[in-house]
N, C-alpha and C positions, 0 to 999 in steps of 0.2 A: 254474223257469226264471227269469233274472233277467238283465237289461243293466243296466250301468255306465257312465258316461261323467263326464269329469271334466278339471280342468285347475287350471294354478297358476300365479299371474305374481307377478310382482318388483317390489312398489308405490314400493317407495322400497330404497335400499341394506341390504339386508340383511333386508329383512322382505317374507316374502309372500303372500297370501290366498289359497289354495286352495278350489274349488269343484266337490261331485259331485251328481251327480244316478242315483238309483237305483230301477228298476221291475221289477216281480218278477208272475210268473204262478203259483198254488197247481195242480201238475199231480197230485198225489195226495194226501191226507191218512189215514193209518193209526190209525181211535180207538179207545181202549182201550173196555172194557165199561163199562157201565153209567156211560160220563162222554164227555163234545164237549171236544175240544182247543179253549178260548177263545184263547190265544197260542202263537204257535210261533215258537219264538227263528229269525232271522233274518228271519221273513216278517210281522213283527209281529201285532196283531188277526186273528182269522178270523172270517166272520160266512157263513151262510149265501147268502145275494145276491150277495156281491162276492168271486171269487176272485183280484182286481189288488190290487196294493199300489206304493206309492215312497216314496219317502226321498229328506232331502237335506241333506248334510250341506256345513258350510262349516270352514275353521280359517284361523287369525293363525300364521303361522309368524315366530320370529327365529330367523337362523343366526349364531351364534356363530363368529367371524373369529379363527380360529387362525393364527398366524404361524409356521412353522418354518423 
């Protein structure tokens, strides 16, 4: 299970910072035999104690000003 939230403004003309924040619940984990899934792509680290995770990702956006 996993919520997203996020947004992006307009700092100056043409360039803008975007910001997410992302938390994640581990609802099943399937392991093979005789080995523990340590990472699993999208839910990063697994560890026995903590089945939460989040993330938080930031970007520099420029848009390039096409004239037609």
């Amino acid at each position: 299970m996993e919520f997203i939230a996020g947004f992006k403004v307009q700092l100056i003309h043409n360039i803008y910072l975007g910001l997410s924040l992302r938390l994640n619940r581990l609802l099943s984990d399937t392991e093979p035999e005789n080995f523990d899934n340590i990472y699993i792509p999208g839910f990063n680290k697994k560890t026995e104690e903590n089945k939460f995770g989040a993330g938080f990702n930031y970007t520099i956006t420029y848009r390039i000003p096409f004239k037609f």
